[in-house]
Structures are given as C-alpha cells and as structure tokens.
TIKE-690551 format. One record per residue: residue in three letters; x, y, z of N, C-alpha, C, O, CB in turn. Coordinates in steps of 0.001 Angstrom, whole numbers, plus 500000, padded with zeros to 6 digits. Glycine has a CB too. Example, Ala and Ser with C-alpha at 12.3 -4.5 7.8 and 13.67 -1.06 7.14 Angstrom:
BEGIN
Ala513190494310507800512300495500507800513200496700507800514236496681508465511308495527509046;Ser512850497750507080513670498940507140512900500030507870513409501138508039514084499402505725;
//
This chain:
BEGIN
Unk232177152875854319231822154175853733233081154894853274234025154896854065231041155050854750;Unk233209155457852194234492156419851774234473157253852032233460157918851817234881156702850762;Unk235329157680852530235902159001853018235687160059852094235819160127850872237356158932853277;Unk235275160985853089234921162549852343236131163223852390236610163489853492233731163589853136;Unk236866163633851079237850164290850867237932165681850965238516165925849909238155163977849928;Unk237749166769851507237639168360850913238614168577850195239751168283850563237639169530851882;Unk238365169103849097239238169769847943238735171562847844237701171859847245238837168790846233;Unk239410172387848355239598173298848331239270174008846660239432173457845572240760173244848968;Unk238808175280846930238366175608845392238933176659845284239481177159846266236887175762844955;Unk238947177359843865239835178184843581238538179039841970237787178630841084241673177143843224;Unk239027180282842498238368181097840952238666180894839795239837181126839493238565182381840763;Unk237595180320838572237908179835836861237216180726836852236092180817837347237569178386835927;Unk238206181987835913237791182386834845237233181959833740237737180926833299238379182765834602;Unk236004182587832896235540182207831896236037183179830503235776184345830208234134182131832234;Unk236667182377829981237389182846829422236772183268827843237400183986827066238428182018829612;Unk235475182696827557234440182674826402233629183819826743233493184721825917233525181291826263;Unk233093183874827843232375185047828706233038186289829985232378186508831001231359184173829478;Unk234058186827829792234760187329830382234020188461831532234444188809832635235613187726829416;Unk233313188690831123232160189741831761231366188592833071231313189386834010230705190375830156;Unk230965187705833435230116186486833927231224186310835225232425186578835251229906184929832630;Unk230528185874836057231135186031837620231683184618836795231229183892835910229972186094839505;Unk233153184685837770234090183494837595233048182050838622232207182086839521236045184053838451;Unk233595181172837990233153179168838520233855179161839463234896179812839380233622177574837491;Unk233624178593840434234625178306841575234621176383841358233597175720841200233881179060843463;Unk236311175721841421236551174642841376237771174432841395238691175190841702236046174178840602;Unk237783172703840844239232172535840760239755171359839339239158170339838995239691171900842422;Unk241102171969838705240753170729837811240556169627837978240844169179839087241357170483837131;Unk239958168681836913239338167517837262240380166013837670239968164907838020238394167310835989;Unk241471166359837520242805165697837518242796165211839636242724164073840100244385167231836754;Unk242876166282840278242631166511841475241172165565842177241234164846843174242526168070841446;Unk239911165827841322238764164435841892238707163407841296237796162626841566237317164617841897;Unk239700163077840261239892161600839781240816161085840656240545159933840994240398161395838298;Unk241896161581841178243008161851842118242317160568843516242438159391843856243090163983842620;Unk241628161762843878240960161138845176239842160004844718239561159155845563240160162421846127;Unk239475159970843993238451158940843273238710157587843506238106156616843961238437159055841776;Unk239998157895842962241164156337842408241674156004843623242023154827843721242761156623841199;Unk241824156722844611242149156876845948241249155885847031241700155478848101241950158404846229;Unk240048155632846569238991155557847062238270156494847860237278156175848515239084154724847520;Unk238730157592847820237674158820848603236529159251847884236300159032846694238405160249848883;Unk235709159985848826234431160858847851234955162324847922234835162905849001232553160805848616;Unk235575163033846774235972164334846609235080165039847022234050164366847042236298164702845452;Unk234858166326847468233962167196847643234392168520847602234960168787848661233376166952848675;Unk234365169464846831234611170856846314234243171786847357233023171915847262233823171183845025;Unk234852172786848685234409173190849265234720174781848447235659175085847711234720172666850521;Unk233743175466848824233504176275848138233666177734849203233255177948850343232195175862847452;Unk234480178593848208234443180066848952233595180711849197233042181237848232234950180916848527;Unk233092180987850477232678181387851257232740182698852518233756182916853177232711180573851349;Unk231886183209852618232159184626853962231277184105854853231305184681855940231646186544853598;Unk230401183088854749229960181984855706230568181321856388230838180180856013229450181200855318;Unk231171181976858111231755181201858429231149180018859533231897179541860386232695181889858690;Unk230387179800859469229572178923860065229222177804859318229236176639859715228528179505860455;Unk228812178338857879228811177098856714229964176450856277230041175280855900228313177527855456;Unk230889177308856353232842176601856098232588175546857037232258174435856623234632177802856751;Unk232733175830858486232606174947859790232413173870859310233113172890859054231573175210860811;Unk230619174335859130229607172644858717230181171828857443230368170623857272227662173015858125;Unk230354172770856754231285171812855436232618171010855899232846169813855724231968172976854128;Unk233397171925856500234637171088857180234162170088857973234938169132857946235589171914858093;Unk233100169885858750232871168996859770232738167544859058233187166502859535231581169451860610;Unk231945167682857668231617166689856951232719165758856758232582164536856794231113167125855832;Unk233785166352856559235062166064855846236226165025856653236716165555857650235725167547855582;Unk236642163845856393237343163385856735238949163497856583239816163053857336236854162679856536;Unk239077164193855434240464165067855391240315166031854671239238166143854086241676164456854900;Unk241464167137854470241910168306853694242486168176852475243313167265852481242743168984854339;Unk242347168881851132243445168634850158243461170070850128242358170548849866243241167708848700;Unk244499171005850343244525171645849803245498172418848228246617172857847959244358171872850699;Unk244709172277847836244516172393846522245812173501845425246461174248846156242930172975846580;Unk246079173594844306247034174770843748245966175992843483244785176203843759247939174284842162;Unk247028176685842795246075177830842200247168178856842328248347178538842481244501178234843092;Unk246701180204842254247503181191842317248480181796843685248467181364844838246666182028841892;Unk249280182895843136250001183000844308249600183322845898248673184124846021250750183826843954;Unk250057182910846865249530183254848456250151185320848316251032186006847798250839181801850195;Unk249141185422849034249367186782849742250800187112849883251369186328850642248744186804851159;Unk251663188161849314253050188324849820252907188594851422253591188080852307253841189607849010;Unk251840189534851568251789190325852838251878189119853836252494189591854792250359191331853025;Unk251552187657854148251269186896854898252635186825855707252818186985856913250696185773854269;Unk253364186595854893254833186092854741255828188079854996257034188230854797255028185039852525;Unk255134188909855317255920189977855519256532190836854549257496191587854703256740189602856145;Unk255732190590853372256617190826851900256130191678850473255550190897849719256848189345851328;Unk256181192488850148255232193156849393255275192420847734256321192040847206255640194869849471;Unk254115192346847191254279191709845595255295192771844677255695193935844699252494191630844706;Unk255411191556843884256641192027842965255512192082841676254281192087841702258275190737842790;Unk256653192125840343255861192401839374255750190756838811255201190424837760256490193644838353;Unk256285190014839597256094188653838984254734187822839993254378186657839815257819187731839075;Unk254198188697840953253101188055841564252067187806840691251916188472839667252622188752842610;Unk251324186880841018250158185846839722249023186401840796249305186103841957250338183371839465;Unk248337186819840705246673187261840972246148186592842382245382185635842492245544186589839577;Unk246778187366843442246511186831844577245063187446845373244592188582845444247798187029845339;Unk244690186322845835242880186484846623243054186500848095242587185467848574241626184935846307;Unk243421187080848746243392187125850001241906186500850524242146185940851594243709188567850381;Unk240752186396850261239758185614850803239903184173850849239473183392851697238681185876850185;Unk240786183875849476240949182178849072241844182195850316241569181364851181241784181534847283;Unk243009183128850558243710182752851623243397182622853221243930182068854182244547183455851485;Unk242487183261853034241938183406854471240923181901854931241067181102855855240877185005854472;Unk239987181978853925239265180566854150240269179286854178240242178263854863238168180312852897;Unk241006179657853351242466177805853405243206178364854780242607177679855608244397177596851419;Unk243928178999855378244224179432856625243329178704857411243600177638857964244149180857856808;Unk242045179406857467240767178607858778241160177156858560241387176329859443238619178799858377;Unk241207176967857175240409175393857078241464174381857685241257173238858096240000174824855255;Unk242808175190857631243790174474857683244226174199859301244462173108859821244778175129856814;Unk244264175814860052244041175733861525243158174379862274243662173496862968243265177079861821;Unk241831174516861929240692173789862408241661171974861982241891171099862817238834174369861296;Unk241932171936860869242459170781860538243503170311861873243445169425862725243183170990859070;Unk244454171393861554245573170899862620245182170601864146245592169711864891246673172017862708;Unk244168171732864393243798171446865532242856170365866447242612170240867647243532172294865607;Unk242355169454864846241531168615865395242661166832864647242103165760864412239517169101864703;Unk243775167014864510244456166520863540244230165085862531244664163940862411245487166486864170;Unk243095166160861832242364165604860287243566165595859425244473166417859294241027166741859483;Unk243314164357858829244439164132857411245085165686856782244793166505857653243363163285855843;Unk245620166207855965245779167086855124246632166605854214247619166084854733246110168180855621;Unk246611166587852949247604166920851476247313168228851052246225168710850736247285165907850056;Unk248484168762851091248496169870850376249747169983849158250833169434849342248566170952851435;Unk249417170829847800249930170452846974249923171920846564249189172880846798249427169318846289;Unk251172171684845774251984173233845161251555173988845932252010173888847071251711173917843653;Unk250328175249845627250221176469845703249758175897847504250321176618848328249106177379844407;Unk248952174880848097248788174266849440249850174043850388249780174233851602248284173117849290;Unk251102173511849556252066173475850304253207174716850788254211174696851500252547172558849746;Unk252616175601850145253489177087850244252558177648851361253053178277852296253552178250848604;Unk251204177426851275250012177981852476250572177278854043250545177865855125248033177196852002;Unk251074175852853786251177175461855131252144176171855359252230176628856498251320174111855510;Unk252973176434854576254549176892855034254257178273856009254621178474857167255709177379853420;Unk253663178922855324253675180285855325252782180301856514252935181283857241253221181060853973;Unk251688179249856954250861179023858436251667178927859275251410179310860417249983177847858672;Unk252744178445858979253410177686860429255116178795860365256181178537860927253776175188860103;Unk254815179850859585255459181239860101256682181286858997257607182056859253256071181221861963;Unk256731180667858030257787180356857048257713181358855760256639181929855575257620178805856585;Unk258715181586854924258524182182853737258820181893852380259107180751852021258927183031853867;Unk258789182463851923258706181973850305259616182947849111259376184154849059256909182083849818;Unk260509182417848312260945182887847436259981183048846344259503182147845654261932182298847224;Unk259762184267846275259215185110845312258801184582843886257679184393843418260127186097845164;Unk260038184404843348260002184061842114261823183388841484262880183981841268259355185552841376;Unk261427181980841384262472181120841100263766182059840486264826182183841100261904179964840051;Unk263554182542839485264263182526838318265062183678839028266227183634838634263457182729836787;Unk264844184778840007265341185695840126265835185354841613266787185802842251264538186795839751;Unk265209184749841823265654184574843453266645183523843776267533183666844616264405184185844375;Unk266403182210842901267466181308842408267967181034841039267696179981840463267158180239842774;Unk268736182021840479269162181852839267269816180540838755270128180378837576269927182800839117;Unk270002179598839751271151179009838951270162177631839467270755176587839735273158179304839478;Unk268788177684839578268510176499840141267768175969838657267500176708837710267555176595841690;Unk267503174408838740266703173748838017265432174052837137264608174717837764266468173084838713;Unk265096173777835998263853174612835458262117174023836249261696172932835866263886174286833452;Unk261473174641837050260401174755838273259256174563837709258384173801838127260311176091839078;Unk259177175580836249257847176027836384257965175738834112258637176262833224257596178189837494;Unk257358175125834137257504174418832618255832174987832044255496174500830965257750172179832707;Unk254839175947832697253382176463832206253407177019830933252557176725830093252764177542833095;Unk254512177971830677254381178780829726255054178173828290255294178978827389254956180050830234;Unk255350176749828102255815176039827243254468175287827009254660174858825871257088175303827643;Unk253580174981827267252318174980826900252486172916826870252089172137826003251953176153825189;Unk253201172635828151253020171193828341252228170384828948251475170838829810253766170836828702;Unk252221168750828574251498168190829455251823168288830919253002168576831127251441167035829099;Unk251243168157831749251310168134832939251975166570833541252733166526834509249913168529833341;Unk251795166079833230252481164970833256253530164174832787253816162981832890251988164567833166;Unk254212165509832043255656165869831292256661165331832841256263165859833879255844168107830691;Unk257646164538832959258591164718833745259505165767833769260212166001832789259112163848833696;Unk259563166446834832260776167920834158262247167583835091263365167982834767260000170178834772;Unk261886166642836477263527167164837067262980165680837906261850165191837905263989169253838202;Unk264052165267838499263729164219839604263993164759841267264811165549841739264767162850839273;Unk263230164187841699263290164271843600263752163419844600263338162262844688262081164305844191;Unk264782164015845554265162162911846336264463163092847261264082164225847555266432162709846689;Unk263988161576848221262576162008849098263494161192850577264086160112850569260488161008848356;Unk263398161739851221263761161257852600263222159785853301262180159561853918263272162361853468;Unk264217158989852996263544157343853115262685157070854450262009156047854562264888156092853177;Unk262745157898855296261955157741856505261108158984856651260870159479857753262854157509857763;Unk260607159534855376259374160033855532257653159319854870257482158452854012259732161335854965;Unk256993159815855383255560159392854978255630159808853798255685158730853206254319159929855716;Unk255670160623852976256046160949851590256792159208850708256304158652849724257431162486851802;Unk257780158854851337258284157974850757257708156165850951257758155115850310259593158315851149;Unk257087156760852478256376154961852855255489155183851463255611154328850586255040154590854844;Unk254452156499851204252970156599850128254064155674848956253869154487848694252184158854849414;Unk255349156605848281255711155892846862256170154858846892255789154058846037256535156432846068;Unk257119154461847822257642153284847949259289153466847452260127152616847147256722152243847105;Unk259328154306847487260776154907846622261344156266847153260637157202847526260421155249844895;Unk262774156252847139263181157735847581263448158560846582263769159718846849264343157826848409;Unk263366158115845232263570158782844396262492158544843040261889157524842708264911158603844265;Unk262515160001842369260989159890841560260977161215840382261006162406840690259428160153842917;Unk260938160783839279260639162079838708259348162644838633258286162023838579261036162093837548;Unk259607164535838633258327164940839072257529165835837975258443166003837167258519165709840394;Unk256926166201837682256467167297836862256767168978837822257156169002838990254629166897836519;Unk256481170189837012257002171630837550256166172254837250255777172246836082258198172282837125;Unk255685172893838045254237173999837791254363175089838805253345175488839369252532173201838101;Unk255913175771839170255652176908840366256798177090839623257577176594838809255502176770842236;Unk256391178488840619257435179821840091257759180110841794258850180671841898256442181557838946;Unk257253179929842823258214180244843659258239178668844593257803177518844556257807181786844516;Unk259070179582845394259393178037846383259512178581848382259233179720848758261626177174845655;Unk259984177418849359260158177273850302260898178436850479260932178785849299260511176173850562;Unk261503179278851064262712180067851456263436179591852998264491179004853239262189181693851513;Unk262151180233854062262355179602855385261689178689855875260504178959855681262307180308856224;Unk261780177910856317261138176457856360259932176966857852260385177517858855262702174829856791;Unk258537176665857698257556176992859421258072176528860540259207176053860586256041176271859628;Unk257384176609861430257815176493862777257106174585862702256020174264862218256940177996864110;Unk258139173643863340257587172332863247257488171482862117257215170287862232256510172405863607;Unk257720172104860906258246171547859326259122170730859393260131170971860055258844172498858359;Unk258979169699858804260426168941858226260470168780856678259549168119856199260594167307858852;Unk261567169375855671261425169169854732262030167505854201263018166954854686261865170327854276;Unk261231166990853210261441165596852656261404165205851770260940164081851583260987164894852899;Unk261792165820850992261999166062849297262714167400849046262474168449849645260444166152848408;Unk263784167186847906264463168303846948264465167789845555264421166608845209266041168665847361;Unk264540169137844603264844168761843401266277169030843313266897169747844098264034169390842406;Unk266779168393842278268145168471842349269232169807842740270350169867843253268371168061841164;Unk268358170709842260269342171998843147268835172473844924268832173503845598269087173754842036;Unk268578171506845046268064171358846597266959172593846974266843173218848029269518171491847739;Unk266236172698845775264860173390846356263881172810846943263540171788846348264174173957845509;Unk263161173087848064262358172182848636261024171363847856260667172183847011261939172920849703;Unk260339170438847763259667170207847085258820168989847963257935168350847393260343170057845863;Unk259123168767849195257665168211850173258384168652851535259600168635851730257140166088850133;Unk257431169033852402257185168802853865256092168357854265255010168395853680257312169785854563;Unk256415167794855575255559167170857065255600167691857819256570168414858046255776166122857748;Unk254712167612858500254449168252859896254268166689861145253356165874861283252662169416859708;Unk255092166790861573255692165146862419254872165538863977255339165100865029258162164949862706;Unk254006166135863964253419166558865231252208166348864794251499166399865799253692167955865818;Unk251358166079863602250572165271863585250380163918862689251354163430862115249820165952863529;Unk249619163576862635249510162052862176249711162423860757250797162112860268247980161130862527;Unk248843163038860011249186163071858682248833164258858080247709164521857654248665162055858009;Unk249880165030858044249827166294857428251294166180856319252444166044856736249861167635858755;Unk250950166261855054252056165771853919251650166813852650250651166830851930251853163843853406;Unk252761167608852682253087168381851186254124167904850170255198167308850253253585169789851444;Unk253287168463849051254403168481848167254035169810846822252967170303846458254563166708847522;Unk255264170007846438255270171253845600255093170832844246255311171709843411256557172097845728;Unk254741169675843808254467169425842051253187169214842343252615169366843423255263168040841047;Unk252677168775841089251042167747840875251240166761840652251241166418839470249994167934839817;Unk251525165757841757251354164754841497249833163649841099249648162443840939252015164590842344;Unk248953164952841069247478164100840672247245164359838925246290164002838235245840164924841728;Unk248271164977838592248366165307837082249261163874836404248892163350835353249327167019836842;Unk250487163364837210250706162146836901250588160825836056251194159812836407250533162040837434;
//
C-alpha cells in the first residue's frame, strides 16, 4: 500500500474573481513530487476543527510541509517589517499542531522553504527578515520577481556528506533553484544545519533526534 503523504495547504487567491473566498492547496509540482515518490499525496486542509486535523493527521504516514507565505514575525519575537509577504497566523498555528503531533509520534516530515523556516522557528530559532537587508552582501535567494522558471538553477549547495539530505542525493554538492526572501538567523533547539549556499546561508536542516525529520529552503519538487 503507498504511503499517505500530508501536504499541507495554503490560501490561492483567485485572481479572475477577486471578490470569491480564496481555494485552499498546493502547487501541483509538490503532488507530482510525492507521486513519483511513490506516495499517495493528500491536501490537508485548514481547518478550526481540531479534532478533524487529528483524524486527518492520523491517516497520514508522513508530513510535507509545504511553502507559501511568510511565518508570523511575532512567533520568532519580532514585529513585521514592510517587507513581510501576507502572513496567516491560522496557517501557522495548524502547521505548528501538525508538526508537534509529528515530532511527538516521530512520523516522517519534509519540510520545504516557507516549512523549513516553521520548523526552525518550532524548535525556538529565528529568522532573518529579509535577505537583501539583513544580508547585503549574500548570494541572489529569491529570483520570483524576475518572472522565472522554477527550475532555473540560481546558486549551488554544499550539503554535509553525513547527512540524510545527502544519503536522499547521493552528492554533497548540487545546484539549487531560489524562492525566499528570508532565511535561518538562529539555528532551534536540536537542529543541525546541512546545507549552505555559497555565502553560507543556511539552506537544509535535521533534526538527528528523530528518524526522519529533513528540511530544505529551495523547491526542490519544482526541479
């Protein structure tokens, strides 16, 4: 039987109908991802049901959690700037639960870009704001507003030869695609980072206290 993947969902605007309650999902890049993977993706959906989150998580044989917009400054101790991207404190709150319950029962997790800044920030860590101002002199991160493929290479990554990150590629080194504007600052409590881009911004952690909990800060399901 294949494994039930949860893929975390996120608010689409309709951008034809602007007035019409937003779609909740994820791009389709992400359930071909797990497809090819051999998993069965499954879209868990936002919710104030917390009893139905539960039952949905229960289904689930691992976590993806998913990109999307920026995490809560407040999580991380920090008030938004004028470069914060449209943050949902509910999206954050349900990926928080989902992610707790995960660790605590220690179910798979991938978490990716905007996922891997959530674990950070779970396990008591923070986040640079916004690249460009916070690290001026670092590598170009966030390539959205050039209107590219996603599967554009923008910078390469060195990956720590004795991490799970590197057993998955087979390689310690890899070029990646860039889709964030902020990054790692202080690393969580129990993190190991295992990947940088060349100006040594973080770009994967593990959590080595359970079996398989693995971030990374690009899309690699855009690839």
């Amino acid at each position: 039987m294949q494994p039930i993947i949860g893929v975390t969902a996120g608010e689409i605007l309709n951008k034809l109908y602007p007035h019409t309650p937003p779609a909740q999902g994820q791009p389709h890049t992400y359930i071909d991802a797990v497809v090819n993977a051999s998993g069965a993706p499954f879209i868990i959906p936002l919710t104030k049901n917390i009893k139905m989150l539960r039952a949905l998580y229960d289904k689930c044989s691992g976590i993806m959690l998913a990109g999307g917009n920026d995490l809560d400054p407040a999580l991380y101790g920090e008030a938004p700037t004028k470069h914060t991207i449209d943050i949902d404190p509910p999206r954050d709150a349900q990926e928080l639960q989902l992610l707790e319950w995960a660790l605590e029962d220690n179910k798979p997790v991938l978490a990716i870009c905007r996922g891997m800044q959530l674990l950070n920030v779970a396990r008591g860590g923070s986040l640079y704001q916004h690249i460009p101002e916070d690290l001026p002199a670092s590598v170009v991160h966030n390539i959205a507003s050039e209107n590219k493929r996603e599967s554009r290479i923008v910078h390469m990554l060195r990956i720590d030869p004795n991490s799970k990150l590197a057993s998955i590629l087979g390689t310690s080194t890899i070029g990646t695609n860039a889709y964030h504007h902020q990054a790692i600052k202080d690393l969580g409590d129990e993190l190991v980072a295992t990947a940088w881009a060349e100006d040594d911004v973080i770009e994967g952690i593990e959590l080595p206290t359970r079996d398989y909990v693995v971030a990374v800060q690009s899309h690699p399901e855009s690839l």
